[in-house]
GUDRENNU-838113 format. One record per residue (C-alpha): residue in three letters; x, z negated, y. Coordinates in steps of 0.25 Angstrom, whole numbers, plus 5000, padded with zeros to 4 digits. Layout:
<sites>
{res = ala; x = X; z = Z; y = Y}
...
</sites>
This chain:
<sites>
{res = unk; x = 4465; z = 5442; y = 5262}
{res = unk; x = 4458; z = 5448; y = 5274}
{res = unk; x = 4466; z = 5455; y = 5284}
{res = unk; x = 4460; z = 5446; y = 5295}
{res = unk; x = 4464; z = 5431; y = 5287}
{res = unk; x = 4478; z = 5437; y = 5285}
{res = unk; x = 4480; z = 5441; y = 5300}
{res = unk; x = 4475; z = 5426; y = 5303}
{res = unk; x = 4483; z = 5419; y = 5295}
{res = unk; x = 4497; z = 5428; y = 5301}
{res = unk; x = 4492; z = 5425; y = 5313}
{res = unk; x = 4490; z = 5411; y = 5312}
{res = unk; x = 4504; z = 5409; y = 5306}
{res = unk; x = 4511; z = 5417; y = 5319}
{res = unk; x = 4503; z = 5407; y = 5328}
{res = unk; x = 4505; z = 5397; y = 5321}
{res = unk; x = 4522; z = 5401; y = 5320}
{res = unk; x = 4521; z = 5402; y = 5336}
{res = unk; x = 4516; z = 5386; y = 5336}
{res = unk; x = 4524; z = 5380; y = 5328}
{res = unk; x = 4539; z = 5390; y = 5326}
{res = unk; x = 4538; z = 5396; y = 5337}
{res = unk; x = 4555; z = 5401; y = 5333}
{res = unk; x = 4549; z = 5407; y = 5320}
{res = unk; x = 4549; z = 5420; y = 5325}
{res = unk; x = 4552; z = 5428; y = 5313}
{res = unk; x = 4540; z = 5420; y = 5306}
{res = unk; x = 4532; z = 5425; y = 5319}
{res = unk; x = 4535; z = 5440; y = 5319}
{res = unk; x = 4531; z = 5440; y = 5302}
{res = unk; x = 4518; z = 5432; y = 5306}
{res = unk; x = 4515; z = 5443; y = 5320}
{res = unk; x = 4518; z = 5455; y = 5310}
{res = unk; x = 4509; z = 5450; y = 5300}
{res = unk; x = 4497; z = 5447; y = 5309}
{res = unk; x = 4500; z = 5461; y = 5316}
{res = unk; x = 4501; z = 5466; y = 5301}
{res = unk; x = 4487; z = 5463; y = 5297}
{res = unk; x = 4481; z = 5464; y = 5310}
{res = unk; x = 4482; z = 5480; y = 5307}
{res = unk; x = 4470; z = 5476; y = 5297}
{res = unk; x = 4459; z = 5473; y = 5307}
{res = unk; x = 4455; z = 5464; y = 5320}
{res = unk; x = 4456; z = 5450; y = 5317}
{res = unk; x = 4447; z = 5440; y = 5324}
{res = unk; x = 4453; z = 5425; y = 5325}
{res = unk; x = 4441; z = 5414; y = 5329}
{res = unk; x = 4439; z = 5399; y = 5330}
{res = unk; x = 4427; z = 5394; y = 5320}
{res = unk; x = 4425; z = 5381; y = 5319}
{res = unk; x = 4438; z = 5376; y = 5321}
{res = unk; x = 4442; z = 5385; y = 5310}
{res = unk; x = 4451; z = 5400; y = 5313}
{res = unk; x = 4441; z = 5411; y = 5308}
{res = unk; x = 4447; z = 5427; y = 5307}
{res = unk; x = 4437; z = 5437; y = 5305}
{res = unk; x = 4425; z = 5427; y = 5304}
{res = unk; x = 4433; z = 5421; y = 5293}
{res = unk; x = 4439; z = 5405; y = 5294}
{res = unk; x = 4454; z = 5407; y = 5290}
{res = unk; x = 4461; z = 5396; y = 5280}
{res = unk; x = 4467; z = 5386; y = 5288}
{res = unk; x = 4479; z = 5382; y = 5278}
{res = unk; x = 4485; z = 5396; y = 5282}
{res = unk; x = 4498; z = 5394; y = 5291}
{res = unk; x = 4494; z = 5391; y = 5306}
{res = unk; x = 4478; z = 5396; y = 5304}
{res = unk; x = 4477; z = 5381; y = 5308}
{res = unk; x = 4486; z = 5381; y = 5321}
{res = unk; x = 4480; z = 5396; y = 5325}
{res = unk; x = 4465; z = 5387; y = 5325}
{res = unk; x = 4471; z = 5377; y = 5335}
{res = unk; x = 4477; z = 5386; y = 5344}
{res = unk; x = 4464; z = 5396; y = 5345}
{res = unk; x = 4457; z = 5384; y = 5347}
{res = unk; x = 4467; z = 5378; y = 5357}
{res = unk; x = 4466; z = 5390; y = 5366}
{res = unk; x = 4451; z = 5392; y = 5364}
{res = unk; x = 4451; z = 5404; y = 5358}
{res = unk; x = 4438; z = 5408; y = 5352}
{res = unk; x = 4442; z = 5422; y = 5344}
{res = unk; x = 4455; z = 5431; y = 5343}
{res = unk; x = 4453; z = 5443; y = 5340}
{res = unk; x = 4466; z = 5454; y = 5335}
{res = unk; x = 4463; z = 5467; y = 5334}
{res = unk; x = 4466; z = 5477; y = 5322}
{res = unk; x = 4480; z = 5481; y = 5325}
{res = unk; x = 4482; z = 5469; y = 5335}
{res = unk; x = 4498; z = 5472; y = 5341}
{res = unk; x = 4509; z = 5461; y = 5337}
{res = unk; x = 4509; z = 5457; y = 5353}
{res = unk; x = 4495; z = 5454; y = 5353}
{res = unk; x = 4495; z = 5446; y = 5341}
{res = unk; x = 4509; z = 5438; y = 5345}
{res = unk; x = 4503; z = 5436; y = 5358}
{res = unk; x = 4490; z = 5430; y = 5353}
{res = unk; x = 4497; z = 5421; y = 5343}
{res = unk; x = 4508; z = 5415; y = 5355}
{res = unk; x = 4496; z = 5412; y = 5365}
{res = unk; x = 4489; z = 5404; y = 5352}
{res = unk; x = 4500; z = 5397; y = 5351}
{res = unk; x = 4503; z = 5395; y = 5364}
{res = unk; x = 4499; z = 5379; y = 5367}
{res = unk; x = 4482; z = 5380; y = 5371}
{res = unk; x = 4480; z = 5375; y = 5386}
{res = unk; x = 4469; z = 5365; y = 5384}
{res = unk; x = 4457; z = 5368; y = 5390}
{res = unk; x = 4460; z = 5380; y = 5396}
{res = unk; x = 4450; z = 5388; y = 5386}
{res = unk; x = 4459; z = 5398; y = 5382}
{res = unk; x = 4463; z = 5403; y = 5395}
{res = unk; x = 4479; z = 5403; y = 5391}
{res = unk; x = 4478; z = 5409; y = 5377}
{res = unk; x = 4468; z = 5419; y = 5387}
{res = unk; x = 4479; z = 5421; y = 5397}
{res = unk; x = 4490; z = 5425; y = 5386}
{res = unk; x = 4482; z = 5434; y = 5377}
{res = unk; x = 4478; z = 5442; y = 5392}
{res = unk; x = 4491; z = 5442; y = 5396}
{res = unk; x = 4496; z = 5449; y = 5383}
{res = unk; x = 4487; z = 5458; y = 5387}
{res = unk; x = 4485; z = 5460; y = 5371}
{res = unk; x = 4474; z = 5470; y = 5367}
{res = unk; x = 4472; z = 5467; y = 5351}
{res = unk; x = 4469; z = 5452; y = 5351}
{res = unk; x = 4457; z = 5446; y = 5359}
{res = unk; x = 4456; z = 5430; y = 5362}
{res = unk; x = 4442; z = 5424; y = 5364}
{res = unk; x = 4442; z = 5412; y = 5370}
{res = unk; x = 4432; z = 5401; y = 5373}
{res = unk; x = 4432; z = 5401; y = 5388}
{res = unk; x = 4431; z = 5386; y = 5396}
{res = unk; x = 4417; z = 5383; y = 5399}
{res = unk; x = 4413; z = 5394; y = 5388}
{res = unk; x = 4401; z = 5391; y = 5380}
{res = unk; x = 4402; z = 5387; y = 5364}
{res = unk; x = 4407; z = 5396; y = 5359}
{res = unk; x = 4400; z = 5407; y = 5349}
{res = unk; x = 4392; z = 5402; y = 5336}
{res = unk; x = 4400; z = 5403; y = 5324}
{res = unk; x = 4396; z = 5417; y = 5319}
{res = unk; x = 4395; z = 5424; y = 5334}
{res = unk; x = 4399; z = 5435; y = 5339}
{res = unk; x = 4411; z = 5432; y = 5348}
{res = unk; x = 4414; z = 5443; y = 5358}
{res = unk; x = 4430; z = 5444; y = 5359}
{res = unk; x = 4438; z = 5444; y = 5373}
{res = unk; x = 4448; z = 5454; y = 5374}
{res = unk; x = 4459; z = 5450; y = 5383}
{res = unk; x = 4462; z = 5462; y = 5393}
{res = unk; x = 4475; z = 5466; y = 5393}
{res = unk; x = 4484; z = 5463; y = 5403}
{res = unk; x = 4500; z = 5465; y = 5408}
{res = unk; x = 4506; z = 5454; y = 5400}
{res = unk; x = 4511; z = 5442; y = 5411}
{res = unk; x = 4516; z = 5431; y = 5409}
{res = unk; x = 4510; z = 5420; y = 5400}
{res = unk; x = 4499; z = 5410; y = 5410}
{res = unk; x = 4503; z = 5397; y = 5413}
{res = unk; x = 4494; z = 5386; y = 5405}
{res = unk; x = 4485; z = 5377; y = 5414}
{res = unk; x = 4493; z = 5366; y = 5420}
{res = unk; x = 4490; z = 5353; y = 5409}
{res = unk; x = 4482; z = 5345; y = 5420}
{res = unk; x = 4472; z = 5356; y = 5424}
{res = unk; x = 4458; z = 5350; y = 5420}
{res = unk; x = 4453; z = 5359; y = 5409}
{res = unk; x = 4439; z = 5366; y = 5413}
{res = unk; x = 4427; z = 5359; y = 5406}
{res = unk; x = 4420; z = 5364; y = 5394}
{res = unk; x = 4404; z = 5365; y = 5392}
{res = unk; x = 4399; z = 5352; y = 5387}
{res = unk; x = 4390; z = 5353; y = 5374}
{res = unk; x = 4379; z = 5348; y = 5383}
{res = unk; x = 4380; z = 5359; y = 5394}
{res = unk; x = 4380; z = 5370; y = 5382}
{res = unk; x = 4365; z = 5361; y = 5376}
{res = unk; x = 4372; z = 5358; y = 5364}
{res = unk; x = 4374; z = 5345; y = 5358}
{res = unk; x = 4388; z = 5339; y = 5357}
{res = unk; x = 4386; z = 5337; y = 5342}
{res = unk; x = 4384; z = 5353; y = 5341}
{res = unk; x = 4395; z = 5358; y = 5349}
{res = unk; x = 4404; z = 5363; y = 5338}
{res = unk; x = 4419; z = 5358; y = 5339}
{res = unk; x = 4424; z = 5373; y = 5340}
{res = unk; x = 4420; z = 5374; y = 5353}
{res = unk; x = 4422; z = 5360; y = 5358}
{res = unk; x = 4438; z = 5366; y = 5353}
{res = unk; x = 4435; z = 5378; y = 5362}
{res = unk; x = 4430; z = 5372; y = 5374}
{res = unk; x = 4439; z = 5366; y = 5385}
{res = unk; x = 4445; z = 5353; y = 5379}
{res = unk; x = 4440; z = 5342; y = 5388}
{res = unk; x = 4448; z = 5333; y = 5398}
{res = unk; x = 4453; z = 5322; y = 5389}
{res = unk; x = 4444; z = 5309; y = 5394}
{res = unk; x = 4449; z = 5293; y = 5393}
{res = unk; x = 4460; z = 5288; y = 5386}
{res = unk; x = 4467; z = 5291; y = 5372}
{res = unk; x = 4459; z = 5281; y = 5367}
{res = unk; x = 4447; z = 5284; y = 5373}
{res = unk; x = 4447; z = 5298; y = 5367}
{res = unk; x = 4450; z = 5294; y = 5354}
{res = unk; x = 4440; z = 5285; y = 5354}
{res = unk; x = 4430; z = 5296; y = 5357}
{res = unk; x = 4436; z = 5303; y = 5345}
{res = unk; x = 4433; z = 5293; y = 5337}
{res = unk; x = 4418; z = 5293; y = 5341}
{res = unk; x = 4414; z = 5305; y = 5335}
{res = unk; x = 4412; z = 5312; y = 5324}
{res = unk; x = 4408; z = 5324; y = 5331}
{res = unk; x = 4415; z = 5336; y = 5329}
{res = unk; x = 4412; z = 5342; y = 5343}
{res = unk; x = 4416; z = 5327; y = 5348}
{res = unk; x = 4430; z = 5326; y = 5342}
{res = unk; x = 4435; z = 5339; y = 5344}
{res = unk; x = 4432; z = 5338; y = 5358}
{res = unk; x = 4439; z = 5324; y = 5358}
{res = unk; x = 4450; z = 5329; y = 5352}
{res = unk; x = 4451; z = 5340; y = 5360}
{res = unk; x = 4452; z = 5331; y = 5373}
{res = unk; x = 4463; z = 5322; y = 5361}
{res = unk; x = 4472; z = 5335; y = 5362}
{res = unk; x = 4471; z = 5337; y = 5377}
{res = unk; x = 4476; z = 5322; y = 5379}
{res = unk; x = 4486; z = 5322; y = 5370}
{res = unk; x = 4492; z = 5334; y = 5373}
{res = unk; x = 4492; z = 5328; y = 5388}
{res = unk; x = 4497; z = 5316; y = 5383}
{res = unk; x = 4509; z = 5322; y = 5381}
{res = unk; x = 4511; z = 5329; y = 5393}
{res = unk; x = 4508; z = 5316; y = 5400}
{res = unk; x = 4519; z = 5308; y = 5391}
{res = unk; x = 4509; z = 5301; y = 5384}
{res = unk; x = 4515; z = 5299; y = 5371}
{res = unk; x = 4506; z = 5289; y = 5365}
{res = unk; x = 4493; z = 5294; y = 5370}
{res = unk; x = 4498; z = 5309; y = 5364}
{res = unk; x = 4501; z = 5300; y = 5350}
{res = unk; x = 4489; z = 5292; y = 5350}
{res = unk; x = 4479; z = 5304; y = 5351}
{res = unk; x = 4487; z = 5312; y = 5341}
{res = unk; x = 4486; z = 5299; y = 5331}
{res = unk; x = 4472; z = 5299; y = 5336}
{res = unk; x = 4468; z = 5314; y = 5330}
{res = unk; x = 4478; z = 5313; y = 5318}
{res = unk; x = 4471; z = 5299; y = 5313}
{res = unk; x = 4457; z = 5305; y = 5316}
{res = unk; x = 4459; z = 5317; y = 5307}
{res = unk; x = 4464; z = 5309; y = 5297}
{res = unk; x = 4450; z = 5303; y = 5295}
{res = unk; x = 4441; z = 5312; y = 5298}
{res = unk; x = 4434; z = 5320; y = 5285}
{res = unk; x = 4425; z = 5331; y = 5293}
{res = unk; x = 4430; z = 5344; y = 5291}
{res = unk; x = 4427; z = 5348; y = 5305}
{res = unk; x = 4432; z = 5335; y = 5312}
{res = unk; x = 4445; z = 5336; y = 5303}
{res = unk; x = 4446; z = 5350; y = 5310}
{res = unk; x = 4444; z = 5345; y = 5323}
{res = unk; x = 4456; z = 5336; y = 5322}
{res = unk; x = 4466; z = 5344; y = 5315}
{res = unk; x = 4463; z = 5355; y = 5326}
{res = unk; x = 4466; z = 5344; y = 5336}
{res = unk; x = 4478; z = 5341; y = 5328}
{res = unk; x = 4484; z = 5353; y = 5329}
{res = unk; x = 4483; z = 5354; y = 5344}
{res = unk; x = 4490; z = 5340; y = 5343}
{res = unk; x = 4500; z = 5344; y = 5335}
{res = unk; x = 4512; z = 5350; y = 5344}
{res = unk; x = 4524; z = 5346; y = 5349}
{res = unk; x = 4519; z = 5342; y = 5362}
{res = unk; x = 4512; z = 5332; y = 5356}
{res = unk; x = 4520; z = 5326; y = 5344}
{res = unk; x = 4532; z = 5324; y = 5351}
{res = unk; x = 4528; z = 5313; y = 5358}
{res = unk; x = 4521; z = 5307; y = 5346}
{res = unk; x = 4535; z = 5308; y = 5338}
{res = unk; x = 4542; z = 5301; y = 5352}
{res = unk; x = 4533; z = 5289; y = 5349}
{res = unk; x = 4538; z = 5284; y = 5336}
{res = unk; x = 4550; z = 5275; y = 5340}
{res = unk; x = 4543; z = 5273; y = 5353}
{res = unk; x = 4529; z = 5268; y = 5346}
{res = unk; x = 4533; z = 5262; y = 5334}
{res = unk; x = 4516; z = 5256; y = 5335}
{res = unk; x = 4512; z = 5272; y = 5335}
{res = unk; x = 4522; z = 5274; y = 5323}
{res = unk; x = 4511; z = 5278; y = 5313}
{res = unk; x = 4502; z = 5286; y = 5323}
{res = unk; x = 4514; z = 5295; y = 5326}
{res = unk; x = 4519; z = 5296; y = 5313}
{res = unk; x = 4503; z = 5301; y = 5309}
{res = unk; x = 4504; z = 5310; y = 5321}
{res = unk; x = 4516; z = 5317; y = 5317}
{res = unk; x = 4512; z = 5316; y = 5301}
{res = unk; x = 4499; z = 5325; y = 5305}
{res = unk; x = 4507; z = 5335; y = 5315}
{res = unk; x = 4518; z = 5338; y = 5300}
{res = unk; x = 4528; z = 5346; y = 5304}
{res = unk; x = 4525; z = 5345; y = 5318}
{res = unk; x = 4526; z = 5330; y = 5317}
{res = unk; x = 4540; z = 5333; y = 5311}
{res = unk; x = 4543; z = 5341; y = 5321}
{res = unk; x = 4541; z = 5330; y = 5333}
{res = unk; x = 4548; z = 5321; y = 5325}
{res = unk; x = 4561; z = 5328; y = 5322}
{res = unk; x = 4561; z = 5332; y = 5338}
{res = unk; x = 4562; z = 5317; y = 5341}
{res = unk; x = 4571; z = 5313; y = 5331}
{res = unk; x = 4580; z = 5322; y = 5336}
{res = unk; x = 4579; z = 5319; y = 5349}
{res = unk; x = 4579; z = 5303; y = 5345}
{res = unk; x = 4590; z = 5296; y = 5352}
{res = unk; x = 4590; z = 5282; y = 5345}
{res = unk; x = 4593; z = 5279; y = 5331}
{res = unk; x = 4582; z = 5270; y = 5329}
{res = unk; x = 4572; z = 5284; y = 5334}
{res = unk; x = 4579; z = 5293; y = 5325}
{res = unk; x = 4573; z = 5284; y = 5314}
{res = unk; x = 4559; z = 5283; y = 5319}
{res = unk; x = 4558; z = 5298; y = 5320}
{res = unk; x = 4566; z = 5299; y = 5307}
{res = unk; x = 4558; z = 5292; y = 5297}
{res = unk; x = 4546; z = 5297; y = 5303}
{res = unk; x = 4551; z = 5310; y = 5301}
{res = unk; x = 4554; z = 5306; y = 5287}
{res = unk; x = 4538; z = 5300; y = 5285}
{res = unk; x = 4531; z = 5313; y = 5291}
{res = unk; x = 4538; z = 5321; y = 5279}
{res = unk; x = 4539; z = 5334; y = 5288}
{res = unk; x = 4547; z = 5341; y = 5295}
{res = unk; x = 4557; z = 5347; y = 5283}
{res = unk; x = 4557; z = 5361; y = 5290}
{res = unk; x = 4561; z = 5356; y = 5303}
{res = unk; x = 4572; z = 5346; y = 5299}
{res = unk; x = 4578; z = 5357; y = 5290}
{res = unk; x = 4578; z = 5366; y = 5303}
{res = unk; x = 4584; z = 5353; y = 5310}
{res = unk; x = 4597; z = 5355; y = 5298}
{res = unk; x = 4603; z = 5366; y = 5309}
{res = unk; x = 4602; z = 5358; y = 5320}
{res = unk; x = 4615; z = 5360; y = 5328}
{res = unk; x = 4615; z = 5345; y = 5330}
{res = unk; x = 4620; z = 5336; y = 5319}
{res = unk; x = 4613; z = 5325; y = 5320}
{res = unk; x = 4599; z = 5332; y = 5321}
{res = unk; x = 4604; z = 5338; y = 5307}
{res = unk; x = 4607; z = 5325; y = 5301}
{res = unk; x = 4594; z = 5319; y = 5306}
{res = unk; x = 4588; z = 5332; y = 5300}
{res = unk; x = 4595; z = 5330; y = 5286}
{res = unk; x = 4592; z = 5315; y = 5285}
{res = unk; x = 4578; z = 5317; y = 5287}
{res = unk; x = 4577; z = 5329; y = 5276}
{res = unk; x = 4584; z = 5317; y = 5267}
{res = unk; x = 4573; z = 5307; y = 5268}
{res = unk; x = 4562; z = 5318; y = 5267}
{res = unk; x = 4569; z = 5322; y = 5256}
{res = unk; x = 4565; z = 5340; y = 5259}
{res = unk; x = 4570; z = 5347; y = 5248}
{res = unk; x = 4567; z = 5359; y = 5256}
{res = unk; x = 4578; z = 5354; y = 5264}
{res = unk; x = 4588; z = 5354; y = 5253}
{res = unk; x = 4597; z = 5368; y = 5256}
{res = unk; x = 4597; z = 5365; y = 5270}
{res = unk; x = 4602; z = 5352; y = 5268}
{res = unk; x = 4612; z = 5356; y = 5258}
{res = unk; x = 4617; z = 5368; y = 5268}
{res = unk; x = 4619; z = 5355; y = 5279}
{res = unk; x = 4629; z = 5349; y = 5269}
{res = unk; x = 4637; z = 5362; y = 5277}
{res = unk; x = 4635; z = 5355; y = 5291}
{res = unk; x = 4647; z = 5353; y = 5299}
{res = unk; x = 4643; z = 5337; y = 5300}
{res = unk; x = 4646; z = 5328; y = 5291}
{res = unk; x = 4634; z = 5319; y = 5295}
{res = unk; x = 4624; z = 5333; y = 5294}
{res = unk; x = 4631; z = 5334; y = 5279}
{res = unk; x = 4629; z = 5321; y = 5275}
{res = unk; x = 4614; z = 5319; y = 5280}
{res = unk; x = 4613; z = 5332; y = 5272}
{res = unk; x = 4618; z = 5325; y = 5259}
{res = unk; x = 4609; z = 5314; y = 5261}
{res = unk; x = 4598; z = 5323; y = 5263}
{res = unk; x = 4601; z = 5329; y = 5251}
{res = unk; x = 4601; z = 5317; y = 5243}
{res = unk; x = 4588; z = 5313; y = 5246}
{res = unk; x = 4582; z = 5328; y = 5244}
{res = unk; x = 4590; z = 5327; y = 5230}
{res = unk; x = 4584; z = 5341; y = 5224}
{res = unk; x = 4591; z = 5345; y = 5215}
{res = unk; x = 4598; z = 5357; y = 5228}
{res = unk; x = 4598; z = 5346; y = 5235}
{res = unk; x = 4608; z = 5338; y = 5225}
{res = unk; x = 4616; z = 5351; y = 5225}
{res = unk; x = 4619; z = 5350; y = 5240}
{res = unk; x = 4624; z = 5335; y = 5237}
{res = unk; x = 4635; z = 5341; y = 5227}
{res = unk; x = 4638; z = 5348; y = 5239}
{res = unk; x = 4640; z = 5338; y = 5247}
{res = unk; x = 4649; z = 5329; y = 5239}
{res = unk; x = 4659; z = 5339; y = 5243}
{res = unk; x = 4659; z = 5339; y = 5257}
{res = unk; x = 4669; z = 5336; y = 5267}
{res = unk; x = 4664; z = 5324; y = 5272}
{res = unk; x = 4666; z = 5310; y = 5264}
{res = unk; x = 4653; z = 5306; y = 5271}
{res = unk; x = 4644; z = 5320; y = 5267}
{res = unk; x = 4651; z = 5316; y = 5252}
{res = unk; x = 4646; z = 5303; y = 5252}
{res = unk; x = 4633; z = 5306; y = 5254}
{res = unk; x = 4632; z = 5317; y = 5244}
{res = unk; x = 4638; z = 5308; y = 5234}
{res = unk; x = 4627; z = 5297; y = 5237}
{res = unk; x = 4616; z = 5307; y = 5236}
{res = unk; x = 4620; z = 5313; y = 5222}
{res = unk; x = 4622; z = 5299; y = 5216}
{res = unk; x = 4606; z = 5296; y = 5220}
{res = unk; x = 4604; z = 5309; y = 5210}
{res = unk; x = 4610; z = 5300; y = 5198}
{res = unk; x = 4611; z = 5310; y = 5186}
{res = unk; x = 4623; z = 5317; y = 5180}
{res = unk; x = 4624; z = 5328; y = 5187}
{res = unk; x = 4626; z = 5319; y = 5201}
{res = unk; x = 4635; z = 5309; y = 5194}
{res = unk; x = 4645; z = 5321; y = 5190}
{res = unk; x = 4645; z = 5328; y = 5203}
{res = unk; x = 4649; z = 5313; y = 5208}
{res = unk; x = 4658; z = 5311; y = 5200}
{res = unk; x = 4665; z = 5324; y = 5202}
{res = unk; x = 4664; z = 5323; y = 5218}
{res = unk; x = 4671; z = 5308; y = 5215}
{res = unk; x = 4682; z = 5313; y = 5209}
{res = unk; x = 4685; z = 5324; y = 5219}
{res = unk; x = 4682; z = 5313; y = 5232}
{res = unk; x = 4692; z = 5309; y = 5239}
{res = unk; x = 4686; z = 5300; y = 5249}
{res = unk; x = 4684; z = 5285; y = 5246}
{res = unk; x = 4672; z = 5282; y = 5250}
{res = unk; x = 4665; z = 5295; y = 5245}
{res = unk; x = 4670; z = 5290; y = 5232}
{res = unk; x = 4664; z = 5276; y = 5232}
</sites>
């Protein structure tokens, strides 16, 4: 493999670590040794080419970890061409990856990620950037000059442009002579996003009225830009309704191109920020049920993510249910229940262990079995259940386990799921633990 496609794909996986487990740190530093490894190799030029990450003139595989997330942020921040130099230093390449994933001020051209890469005062990796008010940018197979950012005495990180600041306007197709059908959605992405105009539904509505691939990712630039402020503004439904309104749209569309514009729309939408509130509106919306439920089905383990955060937060029964069963129906979020299985808090281990149970994870089977050790009963005896429902063959073993346990309850439960198991080997090891129990309901 080329020196350049493996320097891409580490770096790729380091940004893409710093988005999504920013606690990761030992994944981080193997990630930063490796891109500072191959770097030794040769410079390394990172570009923008029809909506696709292109290294050394060549388009990079998209299935590879995070090559997809380092498109979006490069084209959030308006980053026309990176460039990292043979040898670039493990600061320079840390920096560079923590200002991509820092979260793109919209509109602002790439002044932020500009701000940060110049304050580093990094000498091995140069940012070009599609400037506001700048023209389209090169054809395809042009010569694009690269901007070396001077160095400087590092300072302290520039505050982002306040929310309400009116982003600068960018050239119209008309003002460059060029029909609107022409302009290609690449620089329709670079350019300043536009002032969202009219309601929701309005702008939807627009979206729906072309096919146009300069059109629609314009619109769906402005989409983003009213979500995201949306829910700064409390918004909740308006943030649900336009995320439902991209997720459905993608669903249907068949034209590569547009199917590209949307999922890069997508992945902007796809934060916290963003799928926390559509999360908070199931038990509130019960009408929005479904739209949510897509929403958060299209985000994976993201979704799950915003949806463990407000079940554990859920003060009623009846919205612990909600949150649970849709947990349960978007069929994600193993990993970060079986995190939640150390919780110092009980109940959020029990609510961790019961939802494993109905997903029935076997990958959740050892650490379920080591929660048979927890010092509550009631953690012990969702574990069991879990268990039971899991019913691998490890999983059984834990349930032999628990017949044995101090608590009649944790016994019960144990003795319930082995009898589901209905062979031999289940009835003896019941019949066993029958005659050593003491407690009268356990045996019944």
């Amino acid at each position: 493999m080329d020196y350049s496609v493996t320097f891409a794909r580490h770096f790729s996986r380091l940004v893409w670590l710093l988005l999504n487990q920013p606690g990761s740190i030992d994944e981080q530093k193997a990630a930063l040794r490796a891109v500072v490894t191959v770097s030794r190799e040769g410079h390394v030029t990172l570009s923008i080419v029809d909506w696709r990450l292109v290294v050394n003139g060549a388009p990079l595989p998209e299935a590879l970890t995070g090559v997809q997330d380092l498109t979006a942020q490069l084209i959030g921040h308006a980053v026309r061409e990176m460039t990292a130099a043979k040898g670039a230093t493990a600061a320079d390449l840390l920096g560079a990856a923590r200002a991509l994933a820092a979260e793109p001020v919209p509109g602002d051209g790439g002044a932020a990620l500009r701000a940060q890469i110049g304050a580093l005062g990094a000498k091995t990796i140069h940012v070009e950037v599609q400037p506001l008010g700048a023209p389209v940018s090169p054809p395809r197979h042009a010569s694009v000059p690269t901007a070396i950012a001077a160095p400087k005495r590092p300072s302290p990180r520039p505050a982002a442009a306040p929310a309400a600041a009116a982003p600068s306007a960018a050239p119209s197709p008309g003002d460059l002579g060029i029909q609107t059908e022409e302009v290609s959605g690449s620089y329709l992405v670079f350019a300043a996003v536009q002032q969202p105009k009219g309601s929701p539904q309005e702008l939807v509505a627009r979206l729906d009225a072309t096919r146009s691939v300069a059109a629609v990712s314009r619109t769906l630039d402005e989409l983003v830009t009213m979500a995201e402020t949306a829910a700064r503004d409390n918004k909740v439904d308006t943030v649900a309704t336009l995320f439902h309104a991209a997720v459905s749209r993608e669903e249907r569309v068949a034209d590569a191109e547009l199917k590209r514009a949307y999922n890069m729309a997508l992945r902007r939408l796809t934060k916290p920020t963003l799928l926390r509130p559509v999360a908070s509106l199931l038990p509130r919306r019960r009408d929005k049920a479904d739209e949510c439920i897509a929403v958060l089905t299209r985000a994976g383990e993201d979704g799950a993510d915003a949806l463990i955060e407000q079940l554990t937060q859920a003060q009623s029964l009846g919205d612990r249910r909600i949150f649970f069963d849709a947990l349960v129906s978007l069929k994600a979020g193993v990993a970060a229940l079986i995190h939640m299985l150390g919780d110092a808090r009980w109940y959020v281990a029990r609510n961790a262990a019961d939802l494993l149970g109905e997903m029935q994870a076997p990958e959740a089977e050892a650490p379920l079995t080591e929660m048979l050790k927890h010092d509550d009963d009631r953690v012990r005896r969702a574990a069991a259940n879990a268990l039971a429902k899991i019913g691998t063959p490890k999983a059984v073993q834990g349930l032999h386990v628990a017949l044995k346990d101090s608590s009649p309850d944790v016994r019960k439960q144990a003795a319930s799921g082995l009898a589901l198991r209905k062979g031999q080997k289940s009835a003896n090891t019941l019949s066993r633990a029958l005659d050593d129990e003491a407690d009268a309901e356990v045996q019944l």
